[in-house]
C-alpha positions as CSV (number, residue, x, y, z in Angstrom):
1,X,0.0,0.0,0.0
2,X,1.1,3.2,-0.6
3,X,-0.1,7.0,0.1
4,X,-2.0,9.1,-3.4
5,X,1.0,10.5,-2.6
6,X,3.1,7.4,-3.8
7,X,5.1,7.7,-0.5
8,X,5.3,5.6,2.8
9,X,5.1,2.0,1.3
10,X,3.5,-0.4,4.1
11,X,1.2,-3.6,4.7
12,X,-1.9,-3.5,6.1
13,X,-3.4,-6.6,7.2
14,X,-7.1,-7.6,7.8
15,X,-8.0,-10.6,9.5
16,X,-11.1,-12.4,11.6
17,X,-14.6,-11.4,9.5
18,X,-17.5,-11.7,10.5
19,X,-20.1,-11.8,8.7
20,X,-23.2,-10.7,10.3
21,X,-25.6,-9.9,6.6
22,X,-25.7,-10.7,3.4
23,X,-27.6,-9.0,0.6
24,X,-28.4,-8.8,-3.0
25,X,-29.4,-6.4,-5.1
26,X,-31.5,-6.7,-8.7
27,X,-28.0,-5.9,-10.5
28,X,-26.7,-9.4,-9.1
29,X,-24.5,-6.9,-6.5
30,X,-23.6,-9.1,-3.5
31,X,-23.0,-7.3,-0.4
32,X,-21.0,-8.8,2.5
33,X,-21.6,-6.8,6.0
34,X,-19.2,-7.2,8.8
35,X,-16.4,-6.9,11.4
36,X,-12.8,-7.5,10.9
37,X,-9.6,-6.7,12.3
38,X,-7.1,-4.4,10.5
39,X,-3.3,-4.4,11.5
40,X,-1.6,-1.2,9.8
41,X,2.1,-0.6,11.1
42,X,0.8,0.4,14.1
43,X,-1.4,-1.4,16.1
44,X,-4.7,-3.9,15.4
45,X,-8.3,-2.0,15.0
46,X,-10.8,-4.2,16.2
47,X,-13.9,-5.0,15.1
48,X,-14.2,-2.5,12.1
49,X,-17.2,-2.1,10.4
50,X,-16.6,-3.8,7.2
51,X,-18.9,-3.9,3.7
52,X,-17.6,-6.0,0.9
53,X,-19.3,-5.4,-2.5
54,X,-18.8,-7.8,-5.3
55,X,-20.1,-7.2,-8.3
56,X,-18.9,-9.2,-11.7
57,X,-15.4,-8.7,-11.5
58,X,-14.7,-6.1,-9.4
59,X,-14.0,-6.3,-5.3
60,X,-14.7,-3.3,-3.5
61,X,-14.2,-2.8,0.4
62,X,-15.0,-0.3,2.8
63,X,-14.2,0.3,5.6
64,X,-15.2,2.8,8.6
65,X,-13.0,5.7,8.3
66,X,-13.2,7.4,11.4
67,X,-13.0,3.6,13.0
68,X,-9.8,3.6,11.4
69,X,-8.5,6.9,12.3
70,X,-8.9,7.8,8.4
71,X,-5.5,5.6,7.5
72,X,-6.9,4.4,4.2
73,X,-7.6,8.2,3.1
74,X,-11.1,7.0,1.9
């Protein structure tokens, strides 16, 4: 991962869903709502809200910003 920037290279690493609601939408969208834990450089986030949205090909995956102190810029 890196910043827009294209500075401060680092791993981030997400671990432990769970899944608490799936749903899907006429446009064959499947949405996966959860918890997870992040672990950026500098310590774990627990139990962050988590939505991942799959749809054809494409993975999307948000997560809380202000959970996460805003460290994915989203």
């Amino acid at each position: 991962m890196f910043k827009p920037n294209g500075c401060a290279r680092h791993k981030n690493e997400v671990s432990n869903f769970d899944l608490t609601e799936i749903s899907i939408d006429k446009a064959d969208v499947t949405n996966f709502n959860g918890t997870l834990t992040i672990t950026p450089r500098d310590s774990p986030i627990i139990d962050s809200v988590t939505v991942i949205v799959f749809s054809n090909e494409i993975v999307d995956v948000y997560f809380d910003p202000e959970r996460i102190g805003n460290h994915f810029e989203n």
